[in-house]
Structure formats: structure tokens, C-alpha cells
N, C-alpha and C positions, 0 to 999 in steps of 0.2 A: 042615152049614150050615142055620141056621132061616131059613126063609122069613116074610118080612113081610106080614101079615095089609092088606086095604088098609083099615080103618082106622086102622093104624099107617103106611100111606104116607098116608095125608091131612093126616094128623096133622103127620109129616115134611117135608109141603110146606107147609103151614099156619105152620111155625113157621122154618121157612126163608124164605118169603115175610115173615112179618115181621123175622125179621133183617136182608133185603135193606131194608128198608122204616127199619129204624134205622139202618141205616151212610146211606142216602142223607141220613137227617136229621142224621146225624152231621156227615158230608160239608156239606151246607149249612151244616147251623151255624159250621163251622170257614171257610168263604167270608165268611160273615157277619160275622164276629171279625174275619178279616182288612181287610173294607171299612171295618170300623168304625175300627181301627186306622190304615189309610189318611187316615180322613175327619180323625180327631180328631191324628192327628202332622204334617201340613201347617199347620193355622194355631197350632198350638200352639209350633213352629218358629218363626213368627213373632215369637208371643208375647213367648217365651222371649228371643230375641235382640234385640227391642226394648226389653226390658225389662235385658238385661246392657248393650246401649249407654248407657241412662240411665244407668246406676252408672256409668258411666265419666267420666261430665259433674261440674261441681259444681252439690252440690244444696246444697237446705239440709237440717239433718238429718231433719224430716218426711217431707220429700219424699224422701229418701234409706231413711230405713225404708220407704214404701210403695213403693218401687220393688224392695226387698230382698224384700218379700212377697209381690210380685206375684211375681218369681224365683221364689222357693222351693215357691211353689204351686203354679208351672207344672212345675218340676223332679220335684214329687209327683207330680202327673198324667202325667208324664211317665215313671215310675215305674210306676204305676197300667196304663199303658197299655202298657207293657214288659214286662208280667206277662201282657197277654194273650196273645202271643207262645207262650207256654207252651203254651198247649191247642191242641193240635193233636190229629190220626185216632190214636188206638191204632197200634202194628206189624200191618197184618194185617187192620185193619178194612174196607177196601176191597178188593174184589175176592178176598175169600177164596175159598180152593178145599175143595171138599168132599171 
């Protein structure tokens, strides 16, 4: 068994310490995404549903396309924001064991 010189244990904690140091930013950021997700799918909800009630009413056709697009953009964003769901911590990135 070789024995670890302690400049290769400084080095090992060195680069250990910064791992720890990227899974926390990791971890934050993926809090982050999530509040963000929170913030923007509440009145986007809204949005969305006041603008499918208008379609329901009679418009006249202007008004009826801009109510269609106000829809479809928020359905996009809606979309947009369903994707951030996706990123989340790696298997494993948190709380790895050595």
C-alpha cells in the first residue's frame, strides 16, 4: 500500500473542498429554478385562464385573434417553464461519500 505524501493529502482536500463547494452551488441553484418556477407558474395561471374564458365569449374576430395569442404565448411560456423542471442535482451530487 503507498502511502500519501501530504502534499498529495492537501491537494485531496483542496479539491474535495471545492467539490463540496460546487454541489452547494449546484444545490442552490436548483432552489433557485425551483422559486423561479413557483414565482412565474402562479400568475401565468392566471393569465392563461382568463384568456381561455375570453375565447369562450363572443368576440369579434380581432379581438378573438388577440385573445388566441395572448393563449398561445402563455401556453409557450408555459412550456418554457416546464422545461425547467428538468434540471435538477445529478444522482449523487449531494452528499457523496468518499
Amino acid at each position: 500500500m503507498e502511502s500519501k505524501s501530504p502534499q498529495d493529502t492537501n491537494e485531496l482536500a483542496r479539491l474535495s473542498a471545492q467539490v463540496s463547494d460546487y454541489e452547494q452551488k449546484l444545490a442552490d441553484a436548483a432552489t433557485l429554478v425551483a422559486r423561479i418556477r413557483h414565482e412565474i407558474n402562479n400568475p401565468l395561471a392566471a393569465l392563461l385562464g382568463q384568456a381561455q374564458l375570453l375565447l369562450r365569449e363572443e368576440l369579434t374576430e380581432r379581438s378573438r385573434k388577440r385573445a388566441e395569442t395572448i393563449e398561445s404565448q402563455a401556453k409557450r411560456i408555459q412550456e418554457i417553464v416546464g422545461e425547467l423542471r428538468e434540471i435538477q442535482l445529478p444522482a449523487g451530487a449531494v452528499n457523496r461519500q468518499s
